[in-house]
KEKE-3310 file (N, C-alpha, C; in steps of 0.2 Angstrom, whole numbers, plus 5000, padded with zeros to 4 digits):
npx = (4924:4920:4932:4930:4938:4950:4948:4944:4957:4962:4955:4956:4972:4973:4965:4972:4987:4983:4978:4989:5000:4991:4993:5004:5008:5004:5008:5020:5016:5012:5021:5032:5039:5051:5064:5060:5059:5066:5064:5050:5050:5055:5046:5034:5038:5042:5027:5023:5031:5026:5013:5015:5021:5010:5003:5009:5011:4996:4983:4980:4981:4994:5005:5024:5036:5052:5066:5083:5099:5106:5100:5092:5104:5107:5096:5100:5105:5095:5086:5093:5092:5077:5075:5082:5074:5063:5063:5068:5057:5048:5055:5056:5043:5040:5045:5041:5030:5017:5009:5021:5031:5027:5028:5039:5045:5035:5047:5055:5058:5067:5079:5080:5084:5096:5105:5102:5107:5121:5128:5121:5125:5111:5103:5094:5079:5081:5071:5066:5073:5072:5057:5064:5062:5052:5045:5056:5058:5043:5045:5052:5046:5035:5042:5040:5032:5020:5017:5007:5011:5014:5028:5040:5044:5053:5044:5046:5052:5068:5072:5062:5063:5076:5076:5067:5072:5084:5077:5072:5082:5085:5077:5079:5089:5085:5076:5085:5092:5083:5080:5088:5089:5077:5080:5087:5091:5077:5072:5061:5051:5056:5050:5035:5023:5015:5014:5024:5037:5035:5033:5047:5056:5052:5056:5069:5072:5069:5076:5088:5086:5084:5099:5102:5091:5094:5106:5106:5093:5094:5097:5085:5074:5069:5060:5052:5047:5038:5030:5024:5016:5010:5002:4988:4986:4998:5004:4993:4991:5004:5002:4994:5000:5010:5002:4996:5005:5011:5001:4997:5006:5007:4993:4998:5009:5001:4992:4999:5004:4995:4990:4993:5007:5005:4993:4995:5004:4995:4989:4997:5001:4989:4987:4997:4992:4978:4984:4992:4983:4973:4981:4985:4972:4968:4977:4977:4987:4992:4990:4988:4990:5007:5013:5005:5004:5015:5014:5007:5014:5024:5018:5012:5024:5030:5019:5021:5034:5033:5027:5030:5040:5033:5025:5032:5041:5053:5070:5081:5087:5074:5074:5076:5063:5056)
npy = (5007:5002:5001:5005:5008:5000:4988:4986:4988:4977:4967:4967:4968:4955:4948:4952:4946:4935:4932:4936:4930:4915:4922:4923:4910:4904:4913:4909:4895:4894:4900:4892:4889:4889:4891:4907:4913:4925:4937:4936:4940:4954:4958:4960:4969:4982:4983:4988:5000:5007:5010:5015:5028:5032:5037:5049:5057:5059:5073:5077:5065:5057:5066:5069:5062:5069:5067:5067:5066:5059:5052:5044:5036:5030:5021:5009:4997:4991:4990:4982:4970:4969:4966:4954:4946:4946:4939:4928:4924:4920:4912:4902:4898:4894:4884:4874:4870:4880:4882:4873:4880:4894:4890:4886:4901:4907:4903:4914:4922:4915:4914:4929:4931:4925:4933:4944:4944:4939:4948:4961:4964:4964:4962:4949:4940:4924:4919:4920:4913:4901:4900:4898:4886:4876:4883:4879:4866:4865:4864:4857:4844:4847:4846:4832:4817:4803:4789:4776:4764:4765:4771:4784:4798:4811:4827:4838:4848:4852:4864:4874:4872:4879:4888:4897:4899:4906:4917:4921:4925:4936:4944:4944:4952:4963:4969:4973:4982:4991:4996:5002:5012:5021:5026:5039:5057:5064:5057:5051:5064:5070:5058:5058:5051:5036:5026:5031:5028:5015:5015:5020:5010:5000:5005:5006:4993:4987:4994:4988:4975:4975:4972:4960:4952:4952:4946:4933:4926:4933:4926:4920:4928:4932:4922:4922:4934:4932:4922:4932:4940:4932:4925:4923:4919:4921:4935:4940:4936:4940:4953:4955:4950:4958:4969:4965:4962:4973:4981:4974:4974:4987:4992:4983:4991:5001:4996:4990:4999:5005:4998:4988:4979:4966:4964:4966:4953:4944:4947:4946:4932:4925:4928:4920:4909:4908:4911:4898:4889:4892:4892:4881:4873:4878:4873:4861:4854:4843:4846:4838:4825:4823:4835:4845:4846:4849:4862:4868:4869:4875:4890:4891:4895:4903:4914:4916:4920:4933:4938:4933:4942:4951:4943:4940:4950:4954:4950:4949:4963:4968:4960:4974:4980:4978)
npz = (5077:5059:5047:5034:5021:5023:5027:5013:5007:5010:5005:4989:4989:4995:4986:4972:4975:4974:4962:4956:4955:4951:4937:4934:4934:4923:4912:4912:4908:4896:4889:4889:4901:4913:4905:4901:4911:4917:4907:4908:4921:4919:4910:4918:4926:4918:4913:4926:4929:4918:4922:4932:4930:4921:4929:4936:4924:4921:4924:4939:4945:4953:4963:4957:4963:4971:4971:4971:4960:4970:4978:4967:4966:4980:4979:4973:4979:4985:4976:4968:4973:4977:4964:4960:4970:4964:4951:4955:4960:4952:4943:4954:4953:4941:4938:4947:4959:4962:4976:4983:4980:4987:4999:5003:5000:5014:5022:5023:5036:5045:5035:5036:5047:5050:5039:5046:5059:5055:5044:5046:5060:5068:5082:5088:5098:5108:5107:5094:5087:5093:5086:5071:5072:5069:5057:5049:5048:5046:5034:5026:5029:5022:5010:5009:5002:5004:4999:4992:4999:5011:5010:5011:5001:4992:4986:4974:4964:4958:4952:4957:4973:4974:4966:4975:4989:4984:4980:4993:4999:4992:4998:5009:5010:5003:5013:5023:5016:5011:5024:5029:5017:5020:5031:5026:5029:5025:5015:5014:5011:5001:4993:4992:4992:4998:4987:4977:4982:4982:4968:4962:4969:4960:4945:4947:4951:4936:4928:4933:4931:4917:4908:4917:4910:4895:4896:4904:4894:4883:4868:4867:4866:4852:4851:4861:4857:4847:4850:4862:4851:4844:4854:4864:4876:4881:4879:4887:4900:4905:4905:4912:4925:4926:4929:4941:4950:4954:4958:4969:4977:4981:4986:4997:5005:5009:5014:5027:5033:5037:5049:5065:5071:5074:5070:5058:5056:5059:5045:5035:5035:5035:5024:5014:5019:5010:4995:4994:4995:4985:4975:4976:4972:4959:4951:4952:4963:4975:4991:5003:5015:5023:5018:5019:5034:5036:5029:5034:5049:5045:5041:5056:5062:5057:5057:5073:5075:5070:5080:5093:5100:5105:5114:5124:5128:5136:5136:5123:5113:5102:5085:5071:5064:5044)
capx = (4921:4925:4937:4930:4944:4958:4945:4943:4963:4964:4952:4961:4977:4975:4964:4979:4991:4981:4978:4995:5001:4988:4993:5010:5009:4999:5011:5025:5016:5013:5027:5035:5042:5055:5066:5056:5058:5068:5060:5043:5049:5058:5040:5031:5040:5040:5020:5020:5032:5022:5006:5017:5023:5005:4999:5012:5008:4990:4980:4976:4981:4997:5011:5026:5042:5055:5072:5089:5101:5111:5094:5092:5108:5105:5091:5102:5106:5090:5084:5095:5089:5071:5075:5083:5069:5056:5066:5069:5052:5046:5057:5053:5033:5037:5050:5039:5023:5016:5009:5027:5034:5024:5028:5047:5047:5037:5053:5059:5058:5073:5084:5083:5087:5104:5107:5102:5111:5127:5128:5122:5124:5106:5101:5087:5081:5081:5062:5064:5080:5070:5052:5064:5066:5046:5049:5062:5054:5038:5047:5056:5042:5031:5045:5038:5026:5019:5014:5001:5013:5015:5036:5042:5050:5056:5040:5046:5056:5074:5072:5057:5066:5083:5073:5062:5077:5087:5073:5072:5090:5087:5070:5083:5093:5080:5072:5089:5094:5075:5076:5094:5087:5072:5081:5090:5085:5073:5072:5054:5047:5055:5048:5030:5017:5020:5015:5028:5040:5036:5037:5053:5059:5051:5058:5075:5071:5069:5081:5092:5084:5084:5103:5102:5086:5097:5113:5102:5090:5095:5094:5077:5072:5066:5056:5044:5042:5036:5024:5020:5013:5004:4999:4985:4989:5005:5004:4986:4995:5010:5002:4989:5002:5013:4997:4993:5010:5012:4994:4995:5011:5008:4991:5000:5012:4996:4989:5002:5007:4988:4990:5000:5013:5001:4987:5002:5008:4989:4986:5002:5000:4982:4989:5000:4986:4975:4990:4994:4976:4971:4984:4983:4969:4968:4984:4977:4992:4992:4995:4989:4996:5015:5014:4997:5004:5023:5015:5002:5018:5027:5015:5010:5031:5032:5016:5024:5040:5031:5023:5034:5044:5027:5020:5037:5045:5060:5076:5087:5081:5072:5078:5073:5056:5057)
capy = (5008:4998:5004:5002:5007:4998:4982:4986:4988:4969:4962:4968:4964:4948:4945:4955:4941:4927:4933:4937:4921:4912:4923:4923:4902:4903:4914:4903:4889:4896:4904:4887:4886:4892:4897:4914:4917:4932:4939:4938:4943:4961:4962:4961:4977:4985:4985:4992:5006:5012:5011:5022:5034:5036:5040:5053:5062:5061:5077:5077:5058:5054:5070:5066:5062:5075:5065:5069:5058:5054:5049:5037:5031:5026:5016:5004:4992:4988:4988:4976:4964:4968:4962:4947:4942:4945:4936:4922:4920:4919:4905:4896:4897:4894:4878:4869:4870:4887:4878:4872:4888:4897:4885:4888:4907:4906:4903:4920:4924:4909:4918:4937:4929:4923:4936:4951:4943:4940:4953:4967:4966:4963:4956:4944:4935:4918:4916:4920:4910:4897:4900:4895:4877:4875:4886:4877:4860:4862:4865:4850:4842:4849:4844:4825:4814:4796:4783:4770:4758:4768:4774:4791:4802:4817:4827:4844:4850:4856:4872:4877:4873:4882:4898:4899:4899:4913:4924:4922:4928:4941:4947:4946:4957:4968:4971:4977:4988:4996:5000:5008:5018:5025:5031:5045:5061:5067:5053:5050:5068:5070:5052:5058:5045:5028:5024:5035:5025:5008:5013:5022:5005:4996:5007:5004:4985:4987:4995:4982:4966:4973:4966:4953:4947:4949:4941:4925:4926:4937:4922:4915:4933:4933:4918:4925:4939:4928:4919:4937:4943:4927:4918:4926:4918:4924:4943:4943:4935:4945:4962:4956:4948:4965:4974:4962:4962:4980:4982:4973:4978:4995:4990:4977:4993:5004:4991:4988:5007:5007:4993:4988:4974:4960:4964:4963:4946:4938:4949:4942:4922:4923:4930:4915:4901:4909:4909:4891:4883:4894:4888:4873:4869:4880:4871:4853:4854:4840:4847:4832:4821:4828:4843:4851:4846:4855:4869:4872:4872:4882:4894:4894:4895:4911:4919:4913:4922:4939:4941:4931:4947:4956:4940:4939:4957:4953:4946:4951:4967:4965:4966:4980:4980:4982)
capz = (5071:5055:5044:5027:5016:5027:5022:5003:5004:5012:5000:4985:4992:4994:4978:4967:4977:4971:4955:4952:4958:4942:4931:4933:4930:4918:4908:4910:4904:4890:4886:4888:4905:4916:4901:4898:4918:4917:4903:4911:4928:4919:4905:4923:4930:4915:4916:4932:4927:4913:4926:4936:4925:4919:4935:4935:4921:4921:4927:4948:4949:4960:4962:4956:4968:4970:4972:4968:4958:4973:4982:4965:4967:4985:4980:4970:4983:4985:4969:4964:4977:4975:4957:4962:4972:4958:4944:4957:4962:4945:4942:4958:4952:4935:4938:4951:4958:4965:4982:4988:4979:4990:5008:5004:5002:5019:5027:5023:5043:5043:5032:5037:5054:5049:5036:5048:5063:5052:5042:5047:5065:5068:5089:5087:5105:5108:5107:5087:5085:5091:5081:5065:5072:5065:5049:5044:5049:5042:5024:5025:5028:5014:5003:5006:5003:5006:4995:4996:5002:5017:5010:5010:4994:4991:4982:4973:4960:4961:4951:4962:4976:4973:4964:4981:4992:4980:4982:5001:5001:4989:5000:5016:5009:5000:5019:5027:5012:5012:5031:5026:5013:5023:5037:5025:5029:5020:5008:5013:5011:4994:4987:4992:4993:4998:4978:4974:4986:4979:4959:4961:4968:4954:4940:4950:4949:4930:4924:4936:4926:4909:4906:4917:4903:4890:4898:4904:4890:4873:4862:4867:4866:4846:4851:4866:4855:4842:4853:4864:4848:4842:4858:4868:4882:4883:4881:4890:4905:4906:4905:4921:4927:4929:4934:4947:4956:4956:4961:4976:4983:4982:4991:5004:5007:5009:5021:5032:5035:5042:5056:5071:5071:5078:5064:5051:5057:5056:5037:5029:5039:5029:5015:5012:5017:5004:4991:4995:4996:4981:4968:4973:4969:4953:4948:4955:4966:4982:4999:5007:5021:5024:5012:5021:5039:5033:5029:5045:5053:5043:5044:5060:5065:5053:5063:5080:5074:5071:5087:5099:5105:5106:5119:5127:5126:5138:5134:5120:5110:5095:5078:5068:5057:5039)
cpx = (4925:4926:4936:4935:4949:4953:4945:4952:4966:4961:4957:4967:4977:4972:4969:4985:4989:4981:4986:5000:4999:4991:5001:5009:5006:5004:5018:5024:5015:5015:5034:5041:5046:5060:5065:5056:5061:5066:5054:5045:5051:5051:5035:5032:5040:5033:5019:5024:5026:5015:5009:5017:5017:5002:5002:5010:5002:4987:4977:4978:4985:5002:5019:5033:5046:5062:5076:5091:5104:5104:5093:5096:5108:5100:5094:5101:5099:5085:5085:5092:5082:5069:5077:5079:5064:5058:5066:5063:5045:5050:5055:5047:5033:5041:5045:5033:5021:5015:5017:5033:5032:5027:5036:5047:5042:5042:5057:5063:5067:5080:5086:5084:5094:5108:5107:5108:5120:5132:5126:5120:5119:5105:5094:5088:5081:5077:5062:5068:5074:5064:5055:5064:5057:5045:5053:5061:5048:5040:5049:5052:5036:5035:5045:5032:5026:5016:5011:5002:5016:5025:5035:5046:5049:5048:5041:5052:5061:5075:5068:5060:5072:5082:5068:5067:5082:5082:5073:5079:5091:5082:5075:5086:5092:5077:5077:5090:5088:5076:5083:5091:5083:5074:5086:5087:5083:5072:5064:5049:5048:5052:5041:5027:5021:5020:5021:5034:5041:5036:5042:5058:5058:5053:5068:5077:5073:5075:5088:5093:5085:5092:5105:5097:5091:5103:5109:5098:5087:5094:5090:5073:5067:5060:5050:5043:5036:5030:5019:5014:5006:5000:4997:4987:4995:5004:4998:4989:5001:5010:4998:4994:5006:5007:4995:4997:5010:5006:4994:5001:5011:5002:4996:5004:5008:4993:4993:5007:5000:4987:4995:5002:5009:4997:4992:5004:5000:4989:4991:5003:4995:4983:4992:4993:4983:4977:4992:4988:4973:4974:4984:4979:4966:4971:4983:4984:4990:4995:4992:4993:5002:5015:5009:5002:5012:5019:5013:5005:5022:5024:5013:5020:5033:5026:5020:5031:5038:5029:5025:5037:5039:5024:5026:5043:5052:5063:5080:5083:5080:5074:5071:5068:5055:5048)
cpy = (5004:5002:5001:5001:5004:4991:4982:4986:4980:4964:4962:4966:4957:4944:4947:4949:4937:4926:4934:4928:4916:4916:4925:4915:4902:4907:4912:4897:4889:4900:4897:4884:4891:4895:4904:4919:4923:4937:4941:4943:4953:4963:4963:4970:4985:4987:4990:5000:5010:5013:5017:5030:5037:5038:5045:5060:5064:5067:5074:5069:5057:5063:5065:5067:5067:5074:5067:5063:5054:5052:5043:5033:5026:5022:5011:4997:4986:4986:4984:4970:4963:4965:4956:4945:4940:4942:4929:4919:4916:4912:4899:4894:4894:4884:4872:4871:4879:4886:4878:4875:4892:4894:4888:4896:4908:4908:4908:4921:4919:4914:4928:4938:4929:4931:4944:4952:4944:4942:4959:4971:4965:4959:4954:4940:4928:4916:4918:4915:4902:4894:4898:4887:4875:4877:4880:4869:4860:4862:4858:4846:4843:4847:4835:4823:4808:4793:4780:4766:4758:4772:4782:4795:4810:4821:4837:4845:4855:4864:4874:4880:4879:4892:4900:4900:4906:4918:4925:4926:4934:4944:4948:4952:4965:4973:4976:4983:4993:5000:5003:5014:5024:5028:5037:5049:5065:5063:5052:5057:5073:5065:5053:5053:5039:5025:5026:5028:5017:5009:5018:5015:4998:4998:5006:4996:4982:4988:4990:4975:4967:4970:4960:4947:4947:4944:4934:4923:4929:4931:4916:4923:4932:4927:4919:4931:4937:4926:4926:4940:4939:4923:4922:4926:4919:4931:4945:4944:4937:4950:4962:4954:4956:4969:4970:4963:4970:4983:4980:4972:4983:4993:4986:4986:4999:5002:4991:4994:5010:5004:4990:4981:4967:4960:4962:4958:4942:4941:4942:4935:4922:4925:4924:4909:4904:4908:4901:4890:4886:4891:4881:4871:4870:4877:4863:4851:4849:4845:4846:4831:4828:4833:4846:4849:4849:4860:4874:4875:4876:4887:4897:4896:4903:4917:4918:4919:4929:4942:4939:4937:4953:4952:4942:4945:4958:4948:4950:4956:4964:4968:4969:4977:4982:4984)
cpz = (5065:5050:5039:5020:5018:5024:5015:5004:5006:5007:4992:4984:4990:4988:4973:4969:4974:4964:4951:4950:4951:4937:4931:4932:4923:4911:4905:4908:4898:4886:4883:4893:4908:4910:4900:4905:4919:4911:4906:4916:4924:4915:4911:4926:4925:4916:4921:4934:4923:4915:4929:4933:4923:4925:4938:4931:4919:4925:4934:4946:4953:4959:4962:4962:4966:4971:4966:4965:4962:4976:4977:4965:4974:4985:4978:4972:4985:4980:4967:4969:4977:4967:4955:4965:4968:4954:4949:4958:4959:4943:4945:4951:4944:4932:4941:4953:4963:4972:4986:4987:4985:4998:5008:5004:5009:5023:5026:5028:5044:5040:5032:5043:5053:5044:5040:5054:5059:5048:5041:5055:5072:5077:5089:5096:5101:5107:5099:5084:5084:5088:5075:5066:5067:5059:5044:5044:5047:5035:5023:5026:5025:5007:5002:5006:5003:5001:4999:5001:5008:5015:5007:5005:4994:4985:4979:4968:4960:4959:4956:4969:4977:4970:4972:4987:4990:4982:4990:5003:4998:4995:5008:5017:5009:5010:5024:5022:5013:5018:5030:5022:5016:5028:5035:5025:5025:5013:5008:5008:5002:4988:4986:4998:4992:4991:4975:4975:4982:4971:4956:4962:4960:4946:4942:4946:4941:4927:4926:4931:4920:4905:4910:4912:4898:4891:4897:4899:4883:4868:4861:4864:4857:4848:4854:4864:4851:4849:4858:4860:4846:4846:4864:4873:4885:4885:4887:4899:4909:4907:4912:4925:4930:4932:4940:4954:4956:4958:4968:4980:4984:4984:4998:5007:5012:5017:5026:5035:5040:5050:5060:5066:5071:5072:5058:5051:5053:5047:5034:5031:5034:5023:5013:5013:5011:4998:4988:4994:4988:4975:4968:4970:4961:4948:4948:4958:4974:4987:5005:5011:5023:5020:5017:5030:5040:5033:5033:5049:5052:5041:5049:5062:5061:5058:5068:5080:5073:5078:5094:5104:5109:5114:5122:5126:5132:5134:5127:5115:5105:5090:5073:5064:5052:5035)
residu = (UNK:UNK:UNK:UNK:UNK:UNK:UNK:UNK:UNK:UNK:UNK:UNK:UNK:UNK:UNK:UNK:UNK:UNK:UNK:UNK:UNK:UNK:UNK:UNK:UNK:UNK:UNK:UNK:UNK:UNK:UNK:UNK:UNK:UNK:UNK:UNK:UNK:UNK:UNK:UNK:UNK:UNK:UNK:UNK:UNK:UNK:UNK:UNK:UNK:UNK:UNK:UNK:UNK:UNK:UNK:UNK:UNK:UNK:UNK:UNK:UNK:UNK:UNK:UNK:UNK:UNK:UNK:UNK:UNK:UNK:UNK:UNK:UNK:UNK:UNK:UNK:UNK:UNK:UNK:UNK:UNK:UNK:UNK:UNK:UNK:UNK:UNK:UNK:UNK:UNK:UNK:UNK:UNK:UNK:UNK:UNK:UNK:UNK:UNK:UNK:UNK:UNK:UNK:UNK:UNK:UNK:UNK:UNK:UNK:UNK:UNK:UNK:UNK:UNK:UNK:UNK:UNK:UNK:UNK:UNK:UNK:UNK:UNK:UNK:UNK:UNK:UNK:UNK:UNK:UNK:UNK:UNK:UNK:UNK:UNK:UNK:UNK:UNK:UNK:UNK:UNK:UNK:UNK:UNK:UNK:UNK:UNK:UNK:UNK:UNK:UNK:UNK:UNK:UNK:UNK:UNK:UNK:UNK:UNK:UNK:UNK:UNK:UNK:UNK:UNK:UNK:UNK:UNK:UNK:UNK:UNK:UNK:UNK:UNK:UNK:UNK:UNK:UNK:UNK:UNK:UNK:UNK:UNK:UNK:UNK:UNK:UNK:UNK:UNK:UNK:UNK:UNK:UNK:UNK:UNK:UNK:UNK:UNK:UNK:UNK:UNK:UNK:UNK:UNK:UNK:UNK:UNK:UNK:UNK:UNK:UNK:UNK:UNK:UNK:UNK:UNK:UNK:UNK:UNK:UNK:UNK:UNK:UNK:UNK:UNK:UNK:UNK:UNK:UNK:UNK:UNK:UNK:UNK:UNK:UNK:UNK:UNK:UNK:UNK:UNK:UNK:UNK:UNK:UNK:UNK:UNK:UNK:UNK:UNK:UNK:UNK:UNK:UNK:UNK:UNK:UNK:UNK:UNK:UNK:UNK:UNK:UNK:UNK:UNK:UNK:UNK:UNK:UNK:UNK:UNK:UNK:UNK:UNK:UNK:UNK:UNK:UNK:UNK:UNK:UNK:UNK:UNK:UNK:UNK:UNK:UNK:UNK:UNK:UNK:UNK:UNK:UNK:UNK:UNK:UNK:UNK:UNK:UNK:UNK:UNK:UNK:UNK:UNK:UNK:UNK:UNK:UNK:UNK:UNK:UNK:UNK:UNK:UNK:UNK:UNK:UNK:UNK:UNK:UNK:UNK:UNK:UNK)
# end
């Protein structure tokens, strides 16, 4: 039988993914750039707290969690790496282009390989080891392109790059600390519902980023107030922007507590072509020649890398699923 609400939470999902994605550029551009990128990313989080909290205290809407303070302090760890990924990935998108922002985060699978393996003990087999050789070869190869005259250049921008790289390492870390947190007992049964779950960590998140904004960017601060108040496109974009991301991760977290490991790997594979093929063309972003034949593969090598120890279930056990 089909499973109408598990479809209504993929469709949304991935529409809330796309839409965030534009409206997170769009409010960097007219904010005036990568400057304003920790600003947005903390006025983002903000948003999806004060969705929360209203969903809290409204009559019959969510019940509210029941954690201790040592419980929020155990969330720290991960809060803070969930806030480093969101600050960095707003940078990436906001530095270079959202497409080959998009191609390099991707290669997550790459970096929570190395990072799980040699830091927190993690055994990966060899059939994942070698799923990153395409991963990490298709990015290198979305990061050129070809001219007319048949020669080859470098085709991306070094913030994009270097912010999309940071968040992967932040999102490594994020994944091991999570599956830390959830295994305390009884952490789940006092945080409720998985909504509860995901805007406890986003009020973590928050409060994380609010002095890293001022550290990095206190004396821009006067000025994207000034533009917040007077430039639609700023505030409009900032406030869908926070309701988008926090929308559709608390859907994706929804979704992917519904369906096996295998369904999970295709969702989140389609989720990225979408994301890519969408801003691009939203953005008039090329991902022609060596850019589209980079990201196929770095794509298909991030599926492959999901589902490998599923086709090929001997050999070295598999590392843990966050």
């Amino acid at each position: 039988m089909i499973d109408i609400p598990l479809l209504i939470y993929f469709a949304f999902w991935y529409l809330g993914n796309y839409y965030y994605n534009i409206q997170n550029k769009n409010a960097s551009n007219a904010a005036g750039g990568s400057d304003y990128a920790m600003t947005i990313a903390t006025a983002q989080l903000a948003v999806g707290v004060i969705y929360a909290v209203f969903l809290w205290v409204a009559p019959d809407a969510r019940t509210p969690p029941k954690i201790t303070f040592k419980d929020f302090i155990a969330m720290i760890p991960s809060g803070v790496c969930s806030a480093g990924a969101h600050a960095a990935s707003v940078f990436s998108l906001a530095a270079g282009g959202v497409a080959f922002g998009q191609i390099v985060k991707a290669a997550e699978p790459a970096f929570a390989a190395v990072i799980g393996t040699f830091v927190y003990g993690d055994k990966i087999s060899v059939a994942k080891w070698l799923c990153l050789v395409p991963i990490i070869g298709g990015v290198c190869l979305a990061a050129l392109k070809q001219n007319a005259d048949g020669s080859i250049e470098l085709d991306f921008t070094i913030g994009g790059l270097v912010g999309a790289l940071i968040a992967n390492v932040f999102a490594a870390f994020k994944g091991q600390e999570s599956h830390r947190l959830m295994t305390t007992p009884g952490l789940k049964d006092r945080m409720g519902s998985v909504g509860n779950q995901f805007a406890l960590m986003t009020i973590v998140s928050l409060i994380v980023s609010i002095p890293l904004m001022f550290f990095k960017e206190g004396h821009l601060l006067e000025g994207f107030v000034v533009k917040f108040q007077t430039d639609k496109k700023v505030w409009s974009n900032v406030i869908l922007s926070g309701l988008t991301f926090y929308g559709y991760n608390e859907l994706a977290t929804m979704t992917l507590k519904k369906i096996s490991a295998v369904t999970n790997s295709v969702a989140n594979t389609a989720k990225r072509v979408v994301v890519i093929v969408g801003s691009a063309i939203v953005f008039n972003e090329s991902i022609s020649g060596l850019k589209a034949i980079g990201c196929a593969i770095c794509i298909g090598g991030v599926f492959l890398n999901s589902v490998i120890d599923d086709i090929f279930p001997s050999g070295a056990p598999k590392a843990k699923k966050h």
